[in-house]
N, C-alpha and C positions, 0 to 999 in steps of 0.2 A: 478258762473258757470251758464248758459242759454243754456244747451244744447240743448232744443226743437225750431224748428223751430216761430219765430216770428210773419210772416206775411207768404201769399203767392201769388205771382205775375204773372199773365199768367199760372198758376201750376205749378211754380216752387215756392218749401217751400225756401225759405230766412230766413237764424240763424243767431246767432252772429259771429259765422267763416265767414261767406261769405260777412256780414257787415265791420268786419274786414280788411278782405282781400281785399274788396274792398278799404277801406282808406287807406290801405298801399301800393293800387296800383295810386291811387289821390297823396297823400304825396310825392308819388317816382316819380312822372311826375310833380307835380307842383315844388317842390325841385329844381329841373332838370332843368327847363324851368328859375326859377329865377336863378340862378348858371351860367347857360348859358349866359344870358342878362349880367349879372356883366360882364361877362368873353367878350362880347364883339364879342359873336357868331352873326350872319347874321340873318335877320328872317330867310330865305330860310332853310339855316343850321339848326337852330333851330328846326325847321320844320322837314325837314329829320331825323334827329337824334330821334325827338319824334316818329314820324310815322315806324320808323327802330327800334325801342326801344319798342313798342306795337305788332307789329310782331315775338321780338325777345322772348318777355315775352309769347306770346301766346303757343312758340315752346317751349318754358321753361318750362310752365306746362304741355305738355305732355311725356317732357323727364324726369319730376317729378314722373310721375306715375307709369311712364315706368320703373324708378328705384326705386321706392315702392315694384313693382310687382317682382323685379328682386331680392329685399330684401326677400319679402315674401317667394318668390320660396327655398329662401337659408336656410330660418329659417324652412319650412315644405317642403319637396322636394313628400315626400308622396301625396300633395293637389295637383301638378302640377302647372302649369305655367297658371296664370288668372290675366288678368288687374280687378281691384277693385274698381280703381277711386281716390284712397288712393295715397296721395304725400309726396315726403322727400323732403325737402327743397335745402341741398347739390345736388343731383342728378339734379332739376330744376337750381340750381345757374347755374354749369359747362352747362348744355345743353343750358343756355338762353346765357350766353356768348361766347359758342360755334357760334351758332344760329345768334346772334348779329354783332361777326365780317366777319362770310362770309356773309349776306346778305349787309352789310355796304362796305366790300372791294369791291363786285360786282357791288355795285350799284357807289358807289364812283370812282371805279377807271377803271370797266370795260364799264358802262352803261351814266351815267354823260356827261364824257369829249366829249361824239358824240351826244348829244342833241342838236337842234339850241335854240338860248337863249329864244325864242319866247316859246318855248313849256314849260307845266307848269308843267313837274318833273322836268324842270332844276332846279339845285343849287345851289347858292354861297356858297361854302362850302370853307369859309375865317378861318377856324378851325374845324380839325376835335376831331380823336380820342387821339390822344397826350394830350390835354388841357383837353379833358374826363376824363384820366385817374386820375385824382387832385381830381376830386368831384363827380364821380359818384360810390363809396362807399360808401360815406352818405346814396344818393339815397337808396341803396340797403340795407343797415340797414334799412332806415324808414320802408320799405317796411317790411322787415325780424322782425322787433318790433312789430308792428300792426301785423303780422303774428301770433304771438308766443301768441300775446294777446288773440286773435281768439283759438287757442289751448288750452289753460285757460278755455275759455268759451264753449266749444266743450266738455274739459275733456279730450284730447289726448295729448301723446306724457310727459304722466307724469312720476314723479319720484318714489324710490321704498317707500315701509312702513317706517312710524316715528311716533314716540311720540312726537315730539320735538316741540316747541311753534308756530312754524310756520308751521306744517304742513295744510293738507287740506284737506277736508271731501267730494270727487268728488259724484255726485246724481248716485247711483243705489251702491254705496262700504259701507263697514261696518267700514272699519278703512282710517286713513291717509295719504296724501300722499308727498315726496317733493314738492312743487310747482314748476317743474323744469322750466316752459312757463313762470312763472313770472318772475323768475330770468333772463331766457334768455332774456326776453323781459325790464326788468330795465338795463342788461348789453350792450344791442344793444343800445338802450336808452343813453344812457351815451356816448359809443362811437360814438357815432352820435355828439352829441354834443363836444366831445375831437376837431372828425375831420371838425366842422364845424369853430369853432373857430381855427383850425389852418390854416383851408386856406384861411379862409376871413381876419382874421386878418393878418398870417402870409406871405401870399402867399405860404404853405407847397404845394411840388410836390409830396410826398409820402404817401398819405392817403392810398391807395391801399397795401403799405406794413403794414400800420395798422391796416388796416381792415384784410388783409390774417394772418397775425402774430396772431392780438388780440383777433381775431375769432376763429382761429385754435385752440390757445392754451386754450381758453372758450370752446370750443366745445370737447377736446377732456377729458377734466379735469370734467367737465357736465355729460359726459356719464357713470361716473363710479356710478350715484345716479343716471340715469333713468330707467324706467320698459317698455321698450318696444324693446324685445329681435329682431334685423333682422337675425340673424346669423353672420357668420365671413366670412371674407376674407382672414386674416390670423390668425392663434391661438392665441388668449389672448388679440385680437381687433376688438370691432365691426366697422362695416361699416363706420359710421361717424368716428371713431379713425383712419382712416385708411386714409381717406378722410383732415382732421383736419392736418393730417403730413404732407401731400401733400401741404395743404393750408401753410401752416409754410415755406416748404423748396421754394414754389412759391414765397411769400411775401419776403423771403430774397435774391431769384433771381432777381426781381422786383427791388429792390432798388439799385443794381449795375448794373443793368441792363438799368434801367431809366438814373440812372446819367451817365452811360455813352454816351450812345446817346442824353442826352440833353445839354451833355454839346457839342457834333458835330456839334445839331444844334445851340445851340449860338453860334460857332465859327461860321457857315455857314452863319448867318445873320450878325454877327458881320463884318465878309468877305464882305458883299452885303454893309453894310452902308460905308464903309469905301471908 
């Protein structure tokens, strides 16, 4: 653990969170960019998608914060309602892909098709968010792993008291604690790698129901051994549990969902070759 800032740059102190967080926002854009390339995206496209994808994350962390504070507020109602600065990660996911697809549907389908080709936001946008949906879960794991790592090294977002061999002794505590960031962060780890090898090798289209499923069900399972009380939403689940379900019944939407309509469009293209 490094909790103390490292270095400082322009006056702003630089720690190992922000080190972190920084590589797991590199790893989620270069990931991305080579993914894309396989996959057979346009520069142009390529382009927009990354520049629409740093706008989308920008608005992600402040719906992050936004839902820290909204936790905060829940767990101490007595302190009132104050932004802190402090982020939950689910609260950032749902707001950056919130974020993500209206600025992409506007730009793509409202903004785009009235460009002359001369001007230099036009597009080839020869694939869009359809072929996204296959491999930009990885993405957001790498990102979400280097996160978690960053938490580790911060000290937040940990788990309750243990004895147990693996516990861990965070600087300014007197006993131990689960290591809940490591774990989340070898579990992100892993499934990253699950869904990297399934759709490079396999061509899998459902990584998205892997990641909402595998996550969900880690995350809501996680919670019952973390120490960082938000309040509830409903009795007998915090925040994240509530969020986690959500994530589960999304991902099992997703994959009937997907294949129905992909299989439309392979009839539709199938229809065009023919």
């Amino acid at each position: 653990m490094i909790p103390e800032p490292l270095f400082n740059i322009f006056g702003i102190e630089i720690d190992m969170y922000a080190i972190c967080f920084l590589v797991g926002l590199i790893a989620c854009f270069v990931f991305t960019y080579i993914a894309m390339r396989k996959s057979g995206y346009s520069s142009s496209a390529r382009d927009t998608i990354l520049i629409i994808g740093f706008f989308a994350i920008s608005l992600g962390l402040l719906f992050a914060v936004f839902t820290q504070s909204i936790y905060d507020f829940i767990a101490n109602p007595s302190e009132g309602f104050k932004i802190t600065g402090k982020m939950t990660f689910l609260g950032g996911l749902l707001g950056g892909v919130i974020a993500y697809l209206g600025i992409y549907f506007i730009y793509v389908y409202a903004i785009n098709p009235h460009l002359k080709e001369n001007n230099i936001f036009k597009s080839d946008m020869n694939k869009g968010v359809w072929e996204l949906l296959m491999f930009v879960p990885i993405s957001i794991t790498l990102a979400h792993a280097f996160g978690r790592l960053g938490c580790f090294c911060a000290g937040c977002c940990g788990g309750i008291e243990t004895d147990l061999w693996f516990g861990v002794q965070f600087p300014g505590e007197h006993v131990k604690h689960v290591p809940t960031q490591l774990f989340e962060a070898i579990f992100l780890f892993i499934i990253s790698a699950v869904m990297i090898l399934l759709y490079f090798k396999y061509k899998f289209k459902y990584n998205m129901t892997v990641y909402l499923i595998g996550y969900g069900i880690w995350r809501f399972l996680i919670e019952f051994v973390r120490d960082d009380d938000r309040g509830q939403f409903i009795p007998g689940l915090t925040p994240s549990q509530f969020w986690s379900i959500l994530m589960v019944i999304g991902g099992i939407a997703f994959f009937f969902l997907y294949r129905y309509f992909d299989k439309k469009i392979q009839e539709k293209k199938q229809a065009i070759t023919e």
